[in-house]
PDB file of N, CA, C and O in Angstrom:
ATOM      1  N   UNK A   1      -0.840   3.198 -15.992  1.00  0.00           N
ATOM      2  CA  UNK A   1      -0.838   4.460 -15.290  1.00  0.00           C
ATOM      3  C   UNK A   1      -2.115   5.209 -15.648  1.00  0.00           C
ATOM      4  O   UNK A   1      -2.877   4.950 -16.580  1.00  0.00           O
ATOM      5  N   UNK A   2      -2.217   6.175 -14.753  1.00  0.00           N
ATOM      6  CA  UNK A   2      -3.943   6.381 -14.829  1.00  0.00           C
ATOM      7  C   UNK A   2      -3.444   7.691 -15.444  1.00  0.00           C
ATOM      8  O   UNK A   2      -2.236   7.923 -15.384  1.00  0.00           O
ATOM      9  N   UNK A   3      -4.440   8.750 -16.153  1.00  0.00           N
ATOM     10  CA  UNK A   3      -4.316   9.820 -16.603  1.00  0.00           C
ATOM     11  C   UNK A   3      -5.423  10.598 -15.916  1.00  0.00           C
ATOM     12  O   UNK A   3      -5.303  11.691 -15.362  1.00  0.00           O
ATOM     13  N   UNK A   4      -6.594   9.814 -16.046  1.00  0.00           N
ATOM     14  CA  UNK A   4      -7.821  10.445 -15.648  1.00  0.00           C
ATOM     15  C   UNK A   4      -8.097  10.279 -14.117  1.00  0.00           C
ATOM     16  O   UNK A   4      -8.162   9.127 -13.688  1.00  0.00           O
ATOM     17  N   UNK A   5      -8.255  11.273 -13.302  1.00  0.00           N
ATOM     18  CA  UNK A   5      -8.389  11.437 -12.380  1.00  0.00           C
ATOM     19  C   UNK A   5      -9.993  10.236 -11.497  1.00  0.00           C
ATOM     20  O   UNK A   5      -9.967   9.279 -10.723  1.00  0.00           O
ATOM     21  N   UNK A   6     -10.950  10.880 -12.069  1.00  0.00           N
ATOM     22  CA  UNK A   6     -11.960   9.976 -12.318  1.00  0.00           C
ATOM     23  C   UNK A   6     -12.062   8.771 -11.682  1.00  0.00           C
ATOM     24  O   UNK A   6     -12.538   8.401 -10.609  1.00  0.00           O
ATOM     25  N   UNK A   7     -11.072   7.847 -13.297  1.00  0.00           N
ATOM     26  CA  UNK A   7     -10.599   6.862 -13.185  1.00  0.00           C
ATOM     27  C   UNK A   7      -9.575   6.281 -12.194  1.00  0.00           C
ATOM     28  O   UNK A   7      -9.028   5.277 -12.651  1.00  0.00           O
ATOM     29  N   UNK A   8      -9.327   6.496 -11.445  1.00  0.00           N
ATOM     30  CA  UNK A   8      -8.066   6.658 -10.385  1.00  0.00           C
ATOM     31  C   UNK A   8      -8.984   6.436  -8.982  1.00  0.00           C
ATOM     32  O   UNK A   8      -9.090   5.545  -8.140  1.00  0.00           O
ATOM     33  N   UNK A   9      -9.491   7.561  -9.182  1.00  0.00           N
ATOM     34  CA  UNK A   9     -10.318   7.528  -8.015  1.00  0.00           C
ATOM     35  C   UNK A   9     -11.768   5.597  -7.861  1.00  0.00           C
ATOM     36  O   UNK A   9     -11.870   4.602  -7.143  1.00  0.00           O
ATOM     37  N   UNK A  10     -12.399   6.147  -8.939  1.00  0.00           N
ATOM     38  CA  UNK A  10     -13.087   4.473  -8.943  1.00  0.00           C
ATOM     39  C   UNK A  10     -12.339   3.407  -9.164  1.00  0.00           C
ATOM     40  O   UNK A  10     -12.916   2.328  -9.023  1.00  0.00           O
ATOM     41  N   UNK A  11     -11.282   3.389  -9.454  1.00  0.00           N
ATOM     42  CA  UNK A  11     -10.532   1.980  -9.171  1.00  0.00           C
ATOM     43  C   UNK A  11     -10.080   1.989  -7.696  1.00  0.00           C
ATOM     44  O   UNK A  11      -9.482   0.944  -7.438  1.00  0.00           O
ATOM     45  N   UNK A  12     -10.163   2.757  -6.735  1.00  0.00           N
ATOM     46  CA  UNK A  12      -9.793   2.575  -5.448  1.00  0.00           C
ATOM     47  C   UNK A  12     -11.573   1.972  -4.433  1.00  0.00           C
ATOM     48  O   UNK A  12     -11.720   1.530  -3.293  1.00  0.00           O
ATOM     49  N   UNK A  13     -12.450   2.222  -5.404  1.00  0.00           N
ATOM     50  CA  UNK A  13     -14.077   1.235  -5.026  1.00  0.00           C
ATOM     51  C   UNK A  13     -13.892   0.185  -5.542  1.00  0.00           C
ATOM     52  O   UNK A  13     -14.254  -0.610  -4.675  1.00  0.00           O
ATOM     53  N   UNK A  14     -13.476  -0.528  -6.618  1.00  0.00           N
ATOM     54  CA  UNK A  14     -13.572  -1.534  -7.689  1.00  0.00           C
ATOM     55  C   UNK A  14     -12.727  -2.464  -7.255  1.00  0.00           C
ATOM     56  O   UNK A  14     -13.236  -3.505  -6.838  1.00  0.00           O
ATOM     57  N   UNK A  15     -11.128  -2.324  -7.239  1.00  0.00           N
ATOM     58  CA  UNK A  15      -9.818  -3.091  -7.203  1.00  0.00           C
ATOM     59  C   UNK A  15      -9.540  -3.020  -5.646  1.00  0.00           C
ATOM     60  O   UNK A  15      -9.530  -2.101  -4.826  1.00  0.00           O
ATOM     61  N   UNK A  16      -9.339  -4.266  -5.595  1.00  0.00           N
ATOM     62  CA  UNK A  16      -8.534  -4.606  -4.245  1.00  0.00           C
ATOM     63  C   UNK A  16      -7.165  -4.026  -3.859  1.00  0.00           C
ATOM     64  O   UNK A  16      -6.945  -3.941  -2.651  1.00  0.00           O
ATOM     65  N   UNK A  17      -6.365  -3.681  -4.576  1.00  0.00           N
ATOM     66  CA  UNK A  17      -4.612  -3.155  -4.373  1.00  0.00           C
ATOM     67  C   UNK A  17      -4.736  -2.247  -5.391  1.00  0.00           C
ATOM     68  O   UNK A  17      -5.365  -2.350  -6.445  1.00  0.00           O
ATOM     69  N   UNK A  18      -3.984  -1.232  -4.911  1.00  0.00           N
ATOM     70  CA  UNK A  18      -3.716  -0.008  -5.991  1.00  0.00           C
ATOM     71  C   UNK A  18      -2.963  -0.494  -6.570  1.00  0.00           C
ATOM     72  O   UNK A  18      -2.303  -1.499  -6.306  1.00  0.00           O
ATOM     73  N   UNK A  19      -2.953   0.611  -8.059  1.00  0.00           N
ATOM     74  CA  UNK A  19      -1.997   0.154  -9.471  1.00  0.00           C
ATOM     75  C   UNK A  19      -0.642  -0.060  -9.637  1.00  0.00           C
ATOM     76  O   UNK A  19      -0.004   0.663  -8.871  1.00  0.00           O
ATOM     77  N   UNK A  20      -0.043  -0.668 -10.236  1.00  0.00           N
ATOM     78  CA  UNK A  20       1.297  -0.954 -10.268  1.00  0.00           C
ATOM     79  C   UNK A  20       1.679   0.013 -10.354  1.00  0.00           C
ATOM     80  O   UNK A  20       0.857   0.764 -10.880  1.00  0.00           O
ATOM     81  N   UNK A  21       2.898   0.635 -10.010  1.00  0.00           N
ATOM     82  CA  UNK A  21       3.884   2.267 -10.792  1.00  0.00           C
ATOM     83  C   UNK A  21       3.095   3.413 -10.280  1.00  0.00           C
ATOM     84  O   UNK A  21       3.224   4.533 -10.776  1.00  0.00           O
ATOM     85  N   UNK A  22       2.454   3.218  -9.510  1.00  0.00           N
ATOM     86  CA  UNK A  22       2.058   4.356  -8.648  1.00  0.00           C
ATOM     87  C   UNK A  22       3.015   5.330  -7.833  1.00  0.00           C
ATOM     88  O   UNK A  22       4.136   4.959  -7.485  1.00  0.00           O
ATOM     89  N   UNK A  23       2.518   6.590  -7.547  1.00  0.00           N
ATOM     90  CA  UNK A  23       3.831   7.122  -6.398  1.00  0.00           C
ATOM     91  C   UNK A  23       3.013   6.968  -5.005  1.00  0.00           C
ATOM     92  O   UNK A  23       1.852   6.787  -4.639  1.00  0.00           O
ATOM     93  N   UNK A  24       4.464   7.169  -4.374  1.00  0.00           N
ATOM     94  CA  UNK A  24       3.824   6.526  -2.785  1.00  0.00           C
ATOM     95  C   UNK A  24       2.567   7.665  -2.558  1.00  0.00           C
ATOM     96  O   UNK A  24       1.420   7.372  -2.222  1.00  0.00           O
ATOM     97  N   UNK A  25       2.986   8.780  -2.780  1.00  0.00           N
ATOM     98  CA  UNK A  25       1.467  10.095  -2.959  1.00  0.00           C
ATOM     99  C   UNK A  25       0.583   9.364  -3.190  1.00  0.00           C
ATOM    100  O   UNK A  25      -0.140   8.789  -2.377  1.00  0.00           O
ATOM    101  N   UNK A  26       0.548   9.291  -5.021  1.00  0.00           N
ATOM    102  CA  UNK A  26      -0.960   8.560  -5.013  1.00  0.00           C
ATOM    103  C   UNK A  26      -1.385   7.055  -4.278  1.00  0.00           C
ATOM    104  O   UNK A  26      -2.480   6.583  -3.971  1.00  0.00           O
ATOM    105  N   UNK A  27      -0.211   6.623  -4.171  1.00  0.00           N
ATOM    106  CA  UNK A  27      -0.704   5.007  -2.825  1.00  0.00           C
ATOM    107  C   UNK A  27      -1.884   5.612  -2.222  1.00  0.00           C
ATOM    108  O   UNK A  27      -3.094   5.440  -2.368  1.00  0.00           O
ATOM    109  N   UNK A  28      -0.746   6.809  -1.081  1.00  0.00           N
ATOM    110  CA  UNK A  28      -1.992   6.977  -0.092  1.00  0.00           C
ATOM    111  C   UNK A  28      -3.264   7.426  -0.407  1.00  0.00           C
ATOM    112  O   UNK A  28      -4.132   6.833   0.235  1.00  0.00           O
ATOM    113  N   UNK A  29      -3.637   8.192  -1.105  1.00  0.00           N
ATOM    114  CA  UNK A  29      -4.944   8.886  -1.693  1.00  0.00           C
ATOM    115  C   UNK A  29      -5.250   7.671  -2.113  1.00  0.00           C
ATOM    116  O   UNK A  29      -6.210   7.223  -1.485  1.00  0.00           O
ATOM    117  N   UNK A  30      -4.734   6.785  -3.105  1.00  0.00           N
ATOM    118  CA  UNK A  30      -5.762   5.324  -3.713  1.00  0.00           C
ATOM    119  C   UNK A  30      -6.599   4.985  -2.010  1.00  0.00           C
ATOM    120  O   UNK A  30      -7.813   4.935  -1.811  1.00  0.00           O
ATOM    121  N   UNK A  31      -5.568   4.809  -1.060  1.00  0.00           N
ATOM    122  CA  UNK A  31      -5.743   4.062  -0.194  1.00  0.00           C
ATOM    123  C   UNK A  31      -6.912   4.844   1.043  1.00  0.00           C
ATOM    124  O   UNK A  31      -7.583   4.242   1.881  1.00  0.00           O
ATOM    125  N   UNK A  32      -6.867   6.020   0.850  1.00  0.00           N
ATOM    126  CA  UNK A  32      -7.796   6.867   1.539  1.00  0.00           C
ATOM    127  C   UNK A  32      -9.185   6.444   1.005  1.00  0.00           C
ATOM    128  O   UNK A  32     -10.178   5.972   1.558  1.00  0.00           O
ATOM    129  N   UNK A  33      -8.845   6.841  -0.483  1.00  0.00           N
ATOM    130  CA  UNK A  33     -10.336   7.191  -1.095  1.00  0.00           C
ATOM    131  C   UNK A  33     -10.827   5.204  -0.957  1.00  0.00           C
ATOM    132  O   UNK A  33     -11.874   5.082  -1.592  1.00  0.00           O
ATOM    133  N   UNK A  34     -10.406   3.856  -0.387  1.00  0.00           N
ATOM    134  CA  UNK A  34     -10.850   2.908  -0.633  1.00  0.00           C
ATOM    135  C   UNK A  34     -11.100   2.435   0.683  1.00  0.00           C
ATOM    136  O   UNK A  34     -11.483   1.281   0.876  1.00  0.00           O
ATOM    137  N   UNK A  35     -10.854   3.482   1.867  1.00  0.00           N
ATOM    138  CA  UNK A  35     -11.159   3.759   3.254  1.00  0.00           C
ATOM    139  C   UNK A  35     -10.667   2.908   3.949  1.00  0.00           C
ATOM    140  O   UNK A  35     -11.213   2.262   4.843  1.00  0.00           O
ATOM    141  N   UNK A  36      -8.727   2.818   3.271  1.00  0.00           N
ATOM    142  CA  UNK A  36      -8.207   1.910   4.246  1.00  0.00           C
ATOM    143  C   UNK A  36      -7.358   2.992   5.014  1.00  0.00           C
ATOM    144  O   UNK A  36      -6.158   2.901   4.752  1.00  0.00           O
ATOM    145  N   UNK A  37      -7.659   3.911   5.823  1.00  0.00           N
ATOM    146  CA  UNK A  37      -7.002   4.928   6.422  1.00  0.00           C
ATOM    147  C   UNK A  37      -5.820   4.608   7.081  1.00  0.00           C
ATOM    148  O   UNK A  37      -4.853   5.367   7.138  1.00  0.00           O
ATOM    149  N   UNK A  38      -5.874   3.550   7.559  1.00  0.00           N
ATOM    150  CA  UNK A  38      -4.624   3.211   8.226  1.00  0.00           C
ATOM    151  C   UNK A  38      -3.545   3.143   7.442  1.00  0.00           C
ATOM    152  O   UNK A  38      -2.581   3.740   7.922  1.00  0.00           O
ATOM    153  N   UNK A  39      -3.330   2.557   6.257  1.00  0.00           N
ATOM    154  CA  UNK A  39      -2.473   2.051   4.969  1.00  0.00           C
ATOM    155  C   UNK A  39      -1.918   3.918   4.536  1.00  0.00           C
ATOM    156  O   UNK A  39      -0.825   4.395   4.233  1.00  0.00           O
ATOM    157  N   UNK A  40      -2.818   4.310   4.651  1.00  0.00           N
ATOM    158  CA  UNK A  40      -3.072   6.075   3.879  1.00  0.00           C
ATOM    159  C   UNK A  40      -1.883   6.901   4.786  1.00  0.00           C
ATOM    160  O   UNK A  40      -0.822   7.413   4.429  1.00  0.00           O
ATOM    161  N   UNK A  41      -2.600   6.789   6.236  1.00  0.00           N
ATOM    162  CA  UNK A  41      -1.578   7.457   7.116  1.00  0.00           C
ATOM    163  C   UNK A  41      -0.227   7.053   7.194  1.00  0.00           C
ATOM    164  O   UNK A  41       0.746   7.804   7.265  1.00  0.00           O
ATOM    165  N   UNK A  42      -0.231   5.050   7.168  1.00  0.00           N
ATOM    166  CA  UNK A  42       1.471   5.006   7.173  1.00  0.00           C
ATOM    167  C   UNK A  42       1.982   5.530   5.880  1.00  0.00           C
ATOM    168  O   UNK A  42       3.208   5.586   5.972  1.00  0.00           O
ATOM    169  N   UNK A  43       1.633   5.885   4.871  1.00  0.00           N
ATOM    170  CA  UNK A  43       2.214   5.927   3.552  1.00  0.00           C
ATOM    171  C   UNK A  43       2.356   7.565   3.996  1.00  0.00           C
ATOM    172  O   UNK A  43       3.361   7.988   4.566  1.00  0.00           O
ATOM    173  N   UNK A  44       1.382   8.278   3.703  1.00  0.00           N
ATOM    174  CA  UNK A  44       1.640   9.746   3.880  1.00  0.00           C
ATOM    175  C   UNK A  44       2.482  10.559   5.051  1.00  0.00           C
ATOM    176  O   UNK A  44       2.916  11.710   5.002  1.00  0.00           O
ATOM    177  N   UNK A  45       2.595   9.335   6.398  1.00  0.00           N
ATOM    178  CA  UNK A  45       3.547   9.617   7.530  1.00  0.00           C
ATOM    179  C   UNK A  45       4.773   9.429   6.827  1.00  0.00           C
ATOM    180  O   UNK A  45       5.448  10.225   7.480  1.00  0.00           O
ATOM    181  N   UNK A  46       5.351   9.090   6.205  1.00  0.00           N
ATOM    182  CA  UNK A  46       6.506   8.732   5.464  1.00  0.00           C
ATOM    183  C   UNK A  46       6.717   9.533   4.140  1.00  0.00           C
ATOM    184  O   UNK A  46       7.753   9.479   3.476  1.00  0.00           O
ATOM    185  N   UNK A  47       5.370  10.452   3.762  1.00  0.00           N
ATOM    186  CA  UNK A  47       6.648  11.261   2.749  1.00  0.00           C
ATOM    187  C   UNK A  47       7.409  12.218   3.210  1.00  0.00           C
ATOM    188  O   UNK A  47       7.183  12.572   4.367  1.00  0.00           O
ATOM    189  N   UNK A  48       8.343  12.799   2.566  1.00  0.00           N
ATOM    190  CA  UNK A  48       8.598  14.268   3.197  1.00  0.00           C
ATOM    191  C   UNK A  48       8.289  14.836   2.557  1.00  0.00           C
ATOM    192  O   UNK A  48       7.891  14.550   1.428  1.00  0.00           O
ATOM    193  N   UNK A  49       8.396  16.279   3.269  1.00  0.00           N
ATOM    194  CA  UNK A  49       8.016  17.661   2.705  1.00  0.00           C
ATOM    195  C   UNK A  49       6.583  17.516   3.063  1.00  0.00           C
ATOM    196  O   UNK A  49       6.035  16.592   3.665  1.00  0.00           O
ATOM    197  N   UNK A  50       5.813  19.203   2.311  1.00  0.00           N
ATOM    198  CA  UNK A  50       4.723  19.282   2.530  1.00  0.00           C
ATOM    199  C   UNK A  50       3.418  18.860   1.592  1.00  0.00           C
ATOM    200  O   UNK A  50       2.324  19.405   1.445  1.00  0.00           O
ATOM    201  N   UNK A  51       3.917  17.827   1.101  1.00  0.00           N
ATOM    202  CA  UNK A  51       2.883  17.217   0.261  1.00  0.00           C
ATOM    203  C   UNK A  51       2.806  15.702   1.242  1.00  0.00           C
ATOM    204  O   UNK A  51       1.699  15.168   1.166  1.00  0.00           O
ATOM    205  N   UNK A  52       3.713  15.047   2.036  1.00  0.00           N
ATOM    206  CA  UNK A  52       2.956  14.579   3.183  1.00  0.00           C
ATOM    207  C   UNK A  52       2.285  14.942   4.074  1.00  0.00           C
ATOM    208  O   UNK A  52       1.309  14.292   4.448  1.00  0.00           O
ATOM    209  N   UNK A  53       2.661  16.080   4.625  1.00  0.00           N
ATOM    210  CA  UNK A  53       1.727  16.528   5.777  1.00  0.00           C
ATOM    211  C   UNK A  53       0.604  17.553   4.913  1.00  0.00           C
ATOM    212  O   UNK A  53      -0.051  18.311   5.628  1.00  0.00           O
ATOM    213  N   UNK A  54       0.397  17.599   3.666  1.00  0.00           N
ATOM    214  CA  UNK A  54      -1.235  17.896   3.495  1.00  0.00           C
ATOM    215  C   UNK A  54      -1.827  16.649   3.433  1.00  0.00           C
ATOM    216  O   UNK A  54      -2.868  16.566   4.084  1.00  0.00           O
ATOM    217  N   UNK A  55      -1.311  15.190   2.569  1.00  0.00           N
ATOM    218  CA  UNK A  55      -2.096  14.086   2.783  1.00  0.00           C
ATOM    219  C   UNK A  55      -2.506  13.478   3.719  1.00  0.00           C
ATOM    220  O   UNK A  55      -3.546  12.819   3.732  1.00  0.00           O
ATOM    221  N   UNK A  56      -1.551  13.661   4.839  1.00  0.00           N
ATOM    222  CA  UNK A  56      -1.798  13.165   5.876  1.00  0.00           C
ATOM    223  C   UNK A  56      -2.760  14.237   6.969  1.00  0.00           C
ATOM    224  O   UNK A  56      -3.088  13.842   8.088  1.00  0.00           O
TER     225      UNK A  56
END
């Protein structure tokens, strides 16, 4: 599990699949920031509340 933000973020340039034990939240942001937008939107179309529709 990541602590450092940073770090979180450059493993979504580096690594092919985001980290194990992730929340579906950070999925999508891994998956934004590694510019697979499509992966980002289905994940963030699917949370509820309003912490999906700011990710998305």
């Amino acid at each position: 599990m990541f602590t450092d933000v940073d770090a979180f973020l450059k493993s979504a340039l580096e690594e092919s699949s985001p980290p194990d034990g992730i929340s579906s939240a950070a999925e999508a942001i891994w998956h934004a920031k590694a510019g697979n937008w499509e992966a980002s939107h289905d994940i963030a179309q699917d949370l509820p509340g309003s912490l999906g529709s700011w990710i998305h």
